[in-house]
C-alpha positions, -999 to 999 in steps of 0.1 A, spaced: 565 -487 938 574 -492 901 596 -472 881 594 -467 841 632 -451 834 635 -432 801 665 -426 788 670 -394 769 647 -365 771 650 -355 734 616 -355 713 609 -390 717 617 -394 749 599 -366 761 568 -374 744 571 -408 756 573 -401 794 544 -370 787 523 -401 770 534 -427 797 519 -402 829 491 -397 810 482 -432 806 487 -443 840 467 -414 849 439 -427 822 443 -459 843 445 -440 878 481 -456 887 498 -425 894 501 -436 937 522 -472 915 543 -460 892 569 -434 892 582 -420 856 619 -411 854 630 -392 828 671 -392 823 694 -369 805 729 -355 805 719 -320 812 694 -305 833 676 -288 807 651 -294 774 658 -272 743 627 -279 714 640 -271 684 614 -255 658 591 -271 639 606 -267 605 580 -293 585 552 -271 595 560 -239 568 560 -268 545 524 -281 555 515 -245 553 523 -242 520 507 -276 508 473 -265 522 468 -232 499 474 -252 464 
């Protein structure tokens, strides 16, 4: 079995192990290939979106 590591589950590298299982499963490799995802603590704070009140704002002009 193959292993993808991904090192640091910030934005990025959560996105890109989310976008890497759903390829392989697009491909139907899932039984292949294993998708680590690393960080220093067990847990995954998302910080808010602050760009979107800005898009919001652009839209009604």
């Amino acid at each position: 079995m193959q292993r993808i590591w991904i090192v640091g589950a910030g934005f990025s590298g959560f996105w890109s192990a989310l976008s890497a299982v759903r390829l392989l499963d697009q491909r139907g490799e899932t039984d292949n290939v294993e998708v680590a995802l690393v960080a220093p603590q067990p847990e995954m704070h998302i910080a808010h979106d602050f760009t979107r009140p800005m898009l919001i704002s652009c839209a009604h002009r």
